[in-house]
N, C-alpha and C positions, 0 to 999 in steps of 0.2 A: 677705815673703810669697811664696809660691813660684805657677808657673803652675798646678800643682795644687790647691791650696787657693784661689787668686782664682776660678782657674773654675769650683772645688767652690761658691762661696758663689753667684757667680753665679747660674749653673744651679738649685741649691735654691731660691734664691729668687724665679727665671721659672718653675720647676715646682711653686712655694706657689702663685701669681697666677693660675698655668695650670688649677688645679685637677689634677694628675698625680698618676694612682693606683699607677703603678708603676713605678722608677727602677732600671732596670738598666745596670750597669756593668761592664765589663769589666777585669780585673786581670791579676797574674801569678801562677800559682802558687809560694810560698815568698816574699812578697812579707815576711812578717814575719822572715823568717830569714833576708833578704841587706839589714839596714839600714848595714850598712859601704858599698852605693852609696846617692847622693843621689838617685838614679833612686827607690831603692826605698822610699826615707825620704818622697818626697813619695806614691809611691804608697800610702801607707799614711795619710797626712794626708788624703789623698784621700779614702778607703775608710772614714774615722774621720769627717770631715765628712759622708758620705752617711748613715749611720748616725746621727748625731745630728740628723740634715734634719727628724725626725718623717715624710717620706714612707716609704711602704709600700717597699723594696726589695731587689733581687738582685745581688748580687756575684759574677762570676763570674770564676773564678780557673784561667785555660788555662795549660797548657803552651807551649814554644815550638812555634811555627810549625815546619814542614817547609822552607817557605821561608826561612828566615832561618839554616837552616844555612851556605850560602854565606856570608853576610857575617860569619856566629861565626868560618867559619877564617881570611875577610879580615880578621878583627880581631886574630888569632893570629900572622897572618905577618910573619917577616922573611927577607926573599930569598925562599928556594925552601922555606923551613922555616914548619910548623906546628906551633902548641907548646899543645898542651892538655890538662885533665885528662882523667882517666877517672870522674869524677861523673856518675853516672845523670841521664838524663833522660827524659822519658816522650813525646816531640814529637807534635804533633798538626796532617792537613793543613788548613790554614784555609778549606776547605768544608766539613769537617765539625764545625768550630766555629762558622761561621757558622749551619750547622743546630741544633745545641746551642745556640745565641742564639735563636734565634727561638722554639724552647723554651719556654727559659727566661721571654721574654719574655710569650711567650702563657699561661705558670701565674701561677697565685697566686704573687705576693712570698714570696720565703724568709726576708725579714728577717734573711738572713744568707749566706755563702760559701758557694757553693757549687764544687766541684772539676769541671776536664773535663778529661782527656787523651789523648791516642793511646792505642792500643793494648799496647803492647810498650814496655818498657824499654831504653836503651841508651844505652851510655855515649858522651861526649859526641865525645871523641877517635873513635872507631870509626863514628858514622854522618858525621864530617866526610872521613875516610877514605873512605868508601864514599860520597859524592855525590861527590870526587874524582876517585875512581876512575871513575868511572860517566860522568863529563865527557871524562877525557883530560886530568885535569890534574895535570901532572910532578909539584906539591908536595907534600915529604913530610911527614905527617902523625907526631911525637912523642906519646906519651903522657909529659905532666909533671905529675904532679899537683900541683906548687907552681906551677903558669900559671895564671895569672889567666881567667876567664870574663865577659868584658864589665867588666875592670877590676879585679875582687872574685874572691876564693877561695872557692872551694867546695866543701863534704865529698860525699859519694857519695850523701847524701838530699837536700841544698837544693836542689834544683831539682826532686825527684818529688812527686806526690797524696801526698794519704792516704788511708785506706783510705774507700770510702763513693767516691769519684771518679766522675764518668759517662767511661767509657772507650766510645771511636769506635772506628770499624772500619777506615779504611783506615792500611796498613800501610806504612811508609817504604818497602820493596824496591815494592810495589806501586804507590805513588804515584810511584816513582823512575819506575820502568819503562812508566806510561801514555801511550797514544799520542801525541803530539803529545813536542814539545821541554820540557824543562824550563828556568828558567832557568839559564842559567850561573853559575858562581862568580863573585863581583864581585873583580874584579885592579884 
């Protein structure tokens, strides 16, 4: 039994006793289209458990973070080299997901998935390129689209919304460029 499913049962079961009227959870978007990782095999065990809970709930299904581009090209590198594909993605900053949480949290249960992502498309190679760049940091950035993304392949739609998505408003150059430091890329 995986930690997904023990603490799916868990949880349903302190949110029967609780009396809880509405179970929202947080996912990935294309969670059904990357089950080649075990990451995404329990998230969906997960999302399959809530759903059969009998509680009222919402699924909600973001994009990647903004932040966690640094650690997608740290996952990429060897030496001085970055090796990823060009498969779209829709990144969203995680304040404006957390706004979209609380949302979602404050309507009526959807009783089902709902989509949230950044504003703008872009492919995955090119905004690790551009946080990079934007740092000062030497590595160079390949586009290979037989490179794995967190272990697993991926075509030029697994990782975007579909259509109906709540799209946020701030913009990766924009988020890049905000006062204060960003973090840095993890080496």
């Amino acid at each position: 039994m995986s930690f997904f499913e023990n603490a799916g049962r868990n949880l349903a079961a302190a949110e029967k006793k609780a009396g809880v009227k509405h179970h929202v959870a947080l996912s990935v978007v294309g969670t059904d289209r990357l089950l080649e990782s075990g990451y995404f095999r329990a998230k969906l065990a997960q999302e399959d458990l809530i759903k059969k809970s009998g509680i009222p709930f919402t699924i909600v299904h973001a994009t990647q973070f903004f932040e966690f581009i640094g650690a997608i090209a740290q996952a990429a590198t060897v030496g001085q080299t970055v090796r990823l594909p060009s498969a779209l993605m829709q990144p969203i900053a995680s304040a404006d997901l957390a706004a979209a949480m609380a949302d979602f949290t404050l309507s009526n249960p959807a009783n089902g998935i709902v989509e949230v992502a950044g504003p703008e498309p872009i492919q995955i190679d090119e905004i690790a390129r551009q946080l990079l760049r934007e740092q000062g940091d030497p590595r160079e950035v390949i586009t290979d689209d037989s490179a794995p993304y967190y272990g697993i392949r991926v075509n030029k739609r697994s990782l975007m919304p579909g259509e109906g998505a709540r799209l946020t408003t701030t913009r990766f150059a924009d988020w890049l460029h905000q006062a204060g430091s960003r973090p840095q890329a993890v080496r």
